[in-house]
C-alpha positions, 0 to 999 in steps of 0.5 A: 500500500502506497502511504505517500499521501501521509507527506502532505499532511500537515500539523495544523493549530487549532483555531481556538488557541491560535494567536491573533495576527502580529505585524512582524515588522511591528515587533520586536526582538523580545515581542518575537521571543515572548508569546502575546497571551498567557498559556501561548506557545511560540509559533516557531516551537510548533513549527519546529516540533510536531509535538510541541503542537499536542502538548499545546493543545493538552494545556488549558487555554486562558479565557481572554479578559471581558471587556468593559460592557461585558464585566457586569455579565461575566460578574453575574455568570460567575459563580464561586467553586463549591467547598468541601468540608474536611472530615472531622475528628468527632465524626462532623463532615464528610462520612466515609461509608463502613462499619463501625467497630462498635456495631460490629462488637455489639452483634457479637456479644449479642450472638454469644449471650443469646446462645447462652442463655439458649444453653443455659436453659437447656443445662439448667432443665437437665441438672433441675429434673435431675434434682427432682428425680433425687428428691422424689424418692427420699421425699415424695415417696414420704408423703412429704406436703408440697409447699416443704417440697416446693422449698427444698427444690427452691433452696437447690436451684443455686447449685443448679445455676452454678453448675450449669454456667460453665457448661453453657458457656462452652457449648453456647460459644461453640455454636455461635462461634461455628455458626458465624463461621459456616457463614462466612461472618468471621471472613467478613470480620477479617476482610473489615479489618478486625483481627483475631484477638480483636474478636477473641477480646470479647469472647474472653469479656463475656467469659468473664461476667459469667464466672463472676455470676457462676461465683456469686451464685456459688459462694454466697446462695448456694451455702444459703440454699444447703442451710436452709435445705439442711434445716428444712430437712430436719423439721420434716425428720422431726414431724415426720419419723417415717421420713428418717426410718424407712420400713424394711430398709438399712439407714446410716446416721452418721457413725450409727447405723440402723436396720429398721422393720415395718414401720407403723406411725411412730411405731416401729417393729423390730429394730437394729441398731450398730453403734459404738458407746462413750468408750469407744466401744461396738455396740448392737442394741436389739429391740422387738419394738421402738417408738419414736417420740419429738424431744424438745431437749437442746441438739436432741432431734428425736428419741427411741424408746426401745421395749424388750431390747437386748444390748451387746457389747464388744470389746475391739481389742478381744472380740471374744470378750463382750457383755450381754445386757438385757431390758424391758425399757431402753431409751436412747437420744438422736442428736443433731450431730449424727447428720452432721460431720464430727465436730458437730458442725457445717458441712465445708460446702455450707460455708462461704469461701471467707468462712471456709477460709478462717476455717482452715487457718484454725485448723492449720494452728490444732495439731490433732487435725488429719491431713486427711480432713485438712485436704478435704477443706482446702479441696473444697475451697479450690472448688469453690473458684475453680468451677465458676471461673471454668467459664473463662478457659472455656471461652478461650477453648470455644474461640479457636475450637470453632473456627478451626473444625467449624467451617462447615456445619459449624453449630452442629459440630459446636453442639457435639463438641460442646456436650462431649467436653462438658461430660468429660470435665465434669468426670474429670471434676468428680474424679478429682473430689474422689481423689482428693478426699478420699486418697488425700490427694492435694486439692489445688490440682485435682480441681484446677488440673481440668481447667489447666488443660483447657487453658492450654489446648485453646492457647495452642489451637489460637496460635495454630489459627493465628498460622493460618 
C-alpha cells in the first residue's frame, strides 16, 4: 500500500488557541521571543516540533479578559467553586461509608449471650429434673406436703445455676462461634479489618461476667440454699419419723447405723441398731419394738424408746470378750450431730469461701487435725473458684475450637463438641473430689488440673489459627 499521501499532511493549530495576527515588522526582538497571551506557545516551537503542537493543545487555554460592557455579565455568570468540608475528628463532615467497630462488637456479644442463655436453659432443665428425680424418692415417696417440697427444690436451684454456667458457656460459644463461621461472618470480620484477638477480646469479656455470676451464685446462695435445705430437712425428720426410718430398709446416721422393720406411725417393729458407746466401744442394741417420740431437749432431734431390747457389747481389742445386757425399757437420744460431720458442725460446702477460709487457718494452728480432713477443706475451697471461673478457659477453648473444625456445619459440630467436653470435665471434676478426699490427694490440682488443660489446648489451637 502506497502511504505517500501521509507527506502532505500537515500539523495544523487549532483555531481556538491560535494567536491573533502580529505585524512582524511591528515587533520586536523580545515581542518575537515572548508569546502575546498567557498559556501561548511560540509559533516557531510548533513549527519546529510536531509535538510541541499536542502538548499545546493538552494545556488549558486562558479565557481572554471581558471587556468593559461585558464585566457586569461575566460578574453575574460567575459563580464561586463549591467547598468541601474536611472530615472531622468527632465524626462532623464528610462520612466515609463502613462499619463501625462498635456495631460490629455489639452483634457479637449479642450472638454469644443469646446462645447462652439458649444453653443455659437447656443445662439448667437437665441438672433441675435431675434434682427432682433425687428428691422424689427420699421425699415424695414420704408423703412429704408440697409447699416443704416446693422449698427444698427452691433452696437447690443455686447449685443448679452454678453448675450449669460453665457448661453453657462452652457449648453456647461453640455454636455461635461455628455458626458465624459456616457463614462466612468471621471472613467478613477479617476482610473489615478486625483481627483475631480483636474478636477473641470479647469472647474472653463475656467469659468473664459469667464466672463472676457462676461465683456469686456459688459462694454466697448456694451455702444459703444447703442451710436452709439442711434445716428444712430436719423439721420434716422431726414431724415426720417415717421420713428418717424407712420400713424394711438399712439407714446410716452418721457413725450409727440402723436396720429398721415395718414401720407403723411412730411405731416401729423390730429394730437394729450398730453403734459404738462413750468408750469407744461396738455396740448392737436389739429391740422387738421402738417408738419414736419429738424431744424438745437442746441438739436432741428425736428419741427411741426401745421395749424388750437386748444390748451387746464388744470389746475391739478381744472380740471374744463382750457383755450381754438385757431390758424391758431402753431409751436412747438422736442428736443433731449424727447428720452432721464430727465436730458437730457445717458441712465445708455450707460455708462461704471467707468462712471456709478462717476455717482452715484454725485448723492449720490444732495439731490433732488429719491431713486427711485438712485436704478435704482446702479441696473444697479450690472448688469453690475453680468451677465458676471454668467459664473463662472455656471461652478461650470455644474461640479457636470453632473456627478451626467449624467451617462447615459449624453449630452442629459446636453442639457435639460442646456436650462431649462438658461430660468429660465434669468426670474429670468428680474424679478429682474422689481423689482428693478420699486418697488425700492435694486439692489445688485435682480441681484446677481440668481447667489447666483447657487453658492450654485453646492457647495452642489460637496460635495454630493465628498460622493460618
Amino acid at each position: 500500500m502506497d502511504f505517500d499521501y501521509l507527506d502532505e499532511i500537515k500539523l495544523v493549530r487549532p483555531s481556538k488557541f491560535a494567536a491573533p495576527p502580529l505585524q512582524a515588522e511591528e515587533s520586536s526582538p523580545e515581542e518575537a521571543r515572548a508569546p502575546a497571551l498567557p498559556g501561548e506557545a511560540a509559533t516557531e516551537t510548533a513549527s519546529e516540533s510536531p509535538h510541541a503542537a499536542f502538548r499545546q493543545d493538552e494545556q488549558a487555554a486562558v479565557p481572554p479578559a471581558p471587556a468593559e460592557e461585558d464585566a457586569a455579565a461575566f460578574a453575574v455568570a460567575e459563580r464561586p467553586a463549591p467547598s468541601v468540608e474536611p472530615l472531622q475528628e468527632d465524626g462532623e463532615g464528610i462520612r466515609v461509608p463502613g462499619l463501625k467497630k462498635q456495631i460490629i462488637l455489639r452483634y457479637l456479644c449479642r450472638e454469644l449471650l443469646l446462645y447462652f442463655a439458649v444453653c443455659f436453659s437447656f443445662f439448667f432443665v437437665v441438672f433441675f429434673v435431675n434434682q427432682i428425680l433425687l428428691l422424689a424418692q427420699t421425699i415424695l415417696e414420704q408423703r412429704v406436703s408440697l409447699h416443704k417440697t416446693v422449698l427444698l427444690i427452691v433452696y437447690c436451684l443455686p447449685g443448679i445455676v452454678a453448675q450449669s454456667a460453665p457448661f453453657a458457656t462452652l457449648v453456647g460459644f461453640l455454636m455461635c462461634l461455628g455458626r458465624m463461621g459456616t457463614d462466612n461472618e468471621i471472613l467478613i470480620l477479617r476482610a473489615s479489618g478486625l483481627h483475631y484477638s480483636a474478636i477473641l477480646r470479647p469472647v474472653l469479656c463475656i467469659g468473664l461476667l459469667i464466672s463472676v455470676f457462676s461465683f456469686v451464685m456459688n459462694d454466697y446462695f448456694l451455702p444459703l440454699g444447703l442451710q436452709n435445705y439442711s434445716r428444712l430437712w430436719r423439721q420434716i425428720r422431726e414431724s415426720d419419723p417415717e421420713v428418717t426410718l424407712e420400713a424394711d430398709s438399712v439407714r446410716k446416721m452418721g457413725n450409727t447405723a440402723l436396720v429398721i422393720g415395718a414401720v407403723d406411725g411412730n411405731h416401729v417393729d423390730g429394730l437394729v441398731l450398730f453403734d459404738r458407746d462413750s468408750s469407744e466401744q461396738d455396740r448392737i442394741i436389739v429391740a422387738r419394738g421402738c417408738d419414736v417420740r419429738e424431744s424438745s431437749a437442746p441438739g436432741v432431734m428425736m428419741q427411741f424408746d426401745m421395749s424388750g431390747a437386748t444390748v451387746f457389747t464388744l470389746d475391739r481389742d478381744e472380740r471374744v470378750d463382750f457383755d450381754v445386757m438385757e431390758a424391758q425399757r431402753v431409751q436412747m437420744n438422736i442428736f443433731d450431730s449424727m447428720f452432721m460431720d464430727e465436730q458437730g458442725e457445717l458441712e465445708p460446702n455450707s460455708m462461704t469461701s471467707y468462712d471456709l477460709w478462717e476455717k482452715i487457718t484454725q485448723m492449720k494452728q490444732d495439731l490433732s487435725v488429719s491431713d486427711l480432713r485438712m485436704n478435704a477443706y482446702k479441696l473444697e475451697f479450690n472448688k469453690k473458684f475453680s468451677i465458676p471461673f471454668g467459664s473463662i478457659f472455656f471461652a478461650l477453648l470455644a474461640f479457636p475450637l470453632s473456627l478451626i473444625f467449624g467451617r462447615r456445619d459449624g453449630q452442629t459440630l459446636g453442639f457435639i463438641f460442646g456436650i462431649t467436653i462438658s461430660v468429660l470435665y465434669w468426670a474429670a471434676t468428680i474424679l478429682g473430689q474422689i481423689f482428693g478426699v478420699g486418697s488425700g490427694l492435694n486439692g489445688f490440682w485435682m480441681m484446677w488440673g481440668p481447667n489447666l488443660l483447657l487453658g492450654l489446648a485453646g492457647i495452642f489451637l489460637y496460635l495454630k489459627l493465628r498460622k493460618r
